[in-house]
C-alpha positions in Angstrom: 117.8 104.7 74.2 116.9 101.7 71.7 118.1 102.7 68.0 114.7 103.0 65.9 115.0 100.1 63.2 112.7 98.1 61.2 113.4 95.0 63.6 110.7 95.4 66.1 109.6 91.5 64.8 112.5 90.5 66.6 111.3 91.4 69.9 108.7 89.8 71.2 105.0 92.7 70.8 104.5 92.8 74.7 108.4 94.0 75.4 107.4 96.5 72.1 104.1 97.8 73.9 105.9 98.0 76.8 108.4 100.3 75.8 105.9 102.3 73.6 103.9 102.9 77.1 107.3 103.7 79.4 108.2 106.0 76.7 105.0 108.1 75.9 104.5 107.7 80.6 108.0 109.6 80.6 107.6 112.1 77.8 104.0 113.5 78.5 105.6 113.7 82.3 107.9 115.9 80.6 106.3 117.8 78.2 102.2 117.3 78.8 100.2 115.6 76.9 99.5 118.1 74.1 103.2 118.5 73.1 104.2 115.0 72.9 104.5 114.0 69.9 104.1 110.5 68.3 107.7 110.9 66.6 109.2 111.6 70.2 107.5 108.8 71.5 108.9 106.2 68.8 112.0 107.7 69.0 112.5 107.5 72.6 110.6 104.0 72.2 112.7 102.4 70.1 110.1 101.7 67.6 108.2 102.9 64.6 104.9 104.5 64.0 103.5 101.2 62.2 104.4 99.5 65.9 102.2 102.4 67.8 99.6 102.2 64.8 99.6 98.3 65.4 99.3 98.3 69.0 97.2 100.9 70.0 96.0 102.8 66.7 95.9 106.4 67.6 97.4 108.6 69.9 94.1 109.0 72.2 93.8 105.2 72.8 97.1 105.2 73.3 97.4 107.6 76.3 94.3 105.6 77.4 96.2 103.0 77.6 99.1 104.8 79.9 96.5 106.1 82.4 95.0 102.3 82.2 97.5 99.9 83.0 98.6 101.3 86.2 95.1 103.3 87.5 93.2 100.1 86.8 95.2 98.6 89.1 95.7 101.3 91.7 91.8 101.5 91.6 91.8 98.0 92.7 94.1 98.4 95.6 92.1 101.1 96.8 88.8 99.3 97.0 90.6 96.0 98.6 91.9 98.5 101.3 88.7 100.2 102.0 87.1 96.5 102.1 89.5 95.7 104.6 89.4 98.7 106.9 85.4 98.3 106.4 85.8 94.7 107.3 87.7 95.4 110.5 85.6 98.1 112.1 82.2 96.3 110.9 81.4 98.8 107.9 82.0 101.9 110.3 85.5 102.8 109.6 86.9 106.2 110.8 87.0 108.9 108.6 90.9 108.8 109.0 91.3 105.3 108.1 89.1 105.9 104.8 91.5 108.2 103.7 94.8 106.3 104.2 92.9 103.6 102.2 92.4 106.0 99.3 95.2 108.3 99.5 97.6 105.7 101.5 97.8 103.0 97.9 98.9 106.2 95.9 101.5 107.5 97.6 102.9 103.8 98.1 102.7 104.1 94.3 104.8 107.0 93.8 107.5 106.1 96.1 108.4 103.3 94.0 110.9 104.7 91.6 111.8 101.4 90.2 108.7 100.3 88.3 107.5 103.5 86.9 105.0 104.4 89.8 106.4 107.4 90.5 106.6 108.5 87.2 102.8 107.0 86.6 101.6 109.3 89.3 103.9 112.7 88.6 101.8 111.8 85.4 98.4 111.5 87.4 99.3 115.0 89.4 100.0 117.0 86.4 96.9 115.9 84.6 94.9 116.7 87.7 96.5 120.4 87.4 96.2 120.7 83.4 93.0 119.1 82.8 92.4 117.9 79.4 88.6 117.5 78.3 89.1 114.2 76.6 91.3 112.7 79.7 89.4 114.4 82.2 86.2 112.3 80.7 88.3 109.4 80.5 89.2 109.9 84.0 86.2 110.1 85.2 84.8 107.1 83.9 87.9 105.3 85.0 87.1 106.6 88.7 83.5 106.6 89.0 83.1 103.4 91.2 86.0 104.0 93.4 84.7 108.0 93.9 81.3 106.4 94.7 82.7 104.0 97.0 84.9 106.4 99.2 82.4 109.2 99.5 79.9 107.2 100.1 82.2 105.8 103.3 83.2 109.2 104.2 79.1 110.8 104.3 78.5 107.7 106.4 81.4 108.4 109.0 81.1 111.9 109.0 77.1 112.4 109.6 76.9 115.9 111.0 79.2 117.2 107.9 77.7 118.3 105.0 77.8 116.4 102.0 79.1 119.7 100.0 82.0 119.9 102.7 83.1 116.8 102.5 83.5 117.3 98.9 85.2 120.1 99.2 87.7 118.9 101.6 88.2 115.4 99.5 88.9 118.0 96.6 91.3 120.2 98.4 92.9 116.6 99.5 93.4 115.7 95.9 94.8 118.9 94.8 97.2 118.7 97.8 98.3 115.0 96.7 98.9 116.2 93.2 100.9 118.8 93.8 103.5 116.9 96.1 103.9 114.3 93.6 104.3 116.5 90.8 107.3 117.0 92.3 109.6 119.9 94.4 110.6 122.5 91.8 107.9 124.9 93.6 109.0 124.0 97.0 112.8 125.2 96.1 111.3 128.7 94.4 111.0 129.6 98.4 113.2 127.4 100.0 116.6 127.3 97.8 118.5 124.5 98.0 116.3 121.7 98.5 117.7 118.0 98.7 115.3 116.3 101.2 112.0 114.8 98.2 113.0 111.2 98.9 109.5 110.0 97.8 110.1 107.6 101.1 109.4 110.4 103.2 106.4 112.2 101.3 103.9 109.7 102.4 104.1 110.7 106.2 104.3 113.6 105.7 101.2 114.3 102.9 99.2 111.7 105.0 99.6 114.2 108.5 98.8 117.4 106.3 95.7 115.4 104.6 94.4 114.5 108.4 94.9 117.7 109.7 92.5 118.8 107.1 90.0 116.4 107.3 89.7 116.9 111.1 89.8 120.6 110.7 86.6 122.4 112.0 84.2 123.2 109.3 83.8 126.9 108.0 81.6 129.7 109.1 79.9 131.4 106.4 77.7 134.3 106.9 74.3 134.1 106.5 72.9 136.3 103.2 71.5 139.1 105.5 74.8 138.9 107.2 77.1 139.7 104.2 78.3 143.1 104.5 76.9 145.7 101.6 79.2 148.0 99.6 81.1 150.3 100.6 79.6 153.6 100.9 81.6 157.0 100.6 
């Protein structure tokens, strides 16, 4: 950990920022965003409030800015790999290759544990599961071309499935995503002893489980007249 002095001059503001934004990534992993503070995050930063206050000015633009510098980016990937698979089967893709482009860039992301993407997307998962009104908007904003983009790719390849399904099923795929990168302290509540979440080996594995659901067949709902009434004694 960097001692906290009044010497942040001496380094140079982007290695400053930077460690500002490791530190806050790594601590709202931790603890949410909520319950990080701004003195954890100087502490653990190396810094001083007058550097966070300098850089980013409050503690909203500031976990803006976490979510930012890696999703911007991550959004970009995705859209160049959905251009290319686009490109390749003349703007009719499969429905299969559409996902790997979405969900494919992510989970390259969070197997690399030596740049902060697997932190950066543990981050991403547990937002996802403890939605926070001001992030969530954030979020939204941040995603709305890329969303538009990839369902509008999956209603064209999947014609005869309605749009509400597909939804659904790009939903449940998110959700699933999420919680594998969140980590495996659920997994070893059933299965004990668990040394086998080499993040390597999550992307072949989510990837299978989030095909098998796409391809699954589409639910049978009864019809209103159908539904069975209460049950009389």
């Amino acid at each position: 950990m960097f001692q906290v002095t009044t010497a942040d001059s001496r380094s140079p503001a982007p290695e400053t920022r930077d460690r500002i934004l490791d530190a806050a990534e790594a601590l709202f992993v931790e603890h949410g965003l909520e319950a990080t503070s701004m003195r954890m995050i100087t502490s653990q930063a190396g810094a001083n409030l007058a550097a966070v206050n300098y850089h980013f000015g409050t503690k909203d633009a500031l976990i803006q800015e976490v979510f930012r510098r890696r999703l911007t980016e991550l959004n970009r990937q995705r859209l160049a790999a959905l251009d290319r698979v686009e490109a390749a089967a003349q703007g009719q893709p499969k429905p299969s290759q559409i996902v790997e482009a979405f969900f494919g860039t992510s989970l390259e992301l969070a197997a690399d544990t030596v740049h902060g993407g697997n932190t950066f997307m543990r981050l991403l998962g547990r937002t996802y599961a403890e939605p926070n009104a001001f992030v969530r908007q954030f979020l939204a904003e941040e995603y709305a071309e890329v969303l538009e983009r990839f369902l509008g790719a999956l209603y064209r390849s999947l014609p005869g499935v309605p749009r509400e399904e597909i939804l659904w099923r790009f939903h449940f795929m998110m959700g699933a995503m999420s919680y594998a990168i969140a980590g495996t302290d659920a997994l070893q509540l059933f299965a004990g002893t668990f040394d086998d979440a080499d993040p390597q080996r999550l992307m072949p594995r989510l990837m299978s489980f989030l095909l098998g659901g796409l391809r699954a067949p589409l639910p049978e709902f009864a019809q209103p007249d159908e539904r069975p009434g209460p049950d009389v004694a």
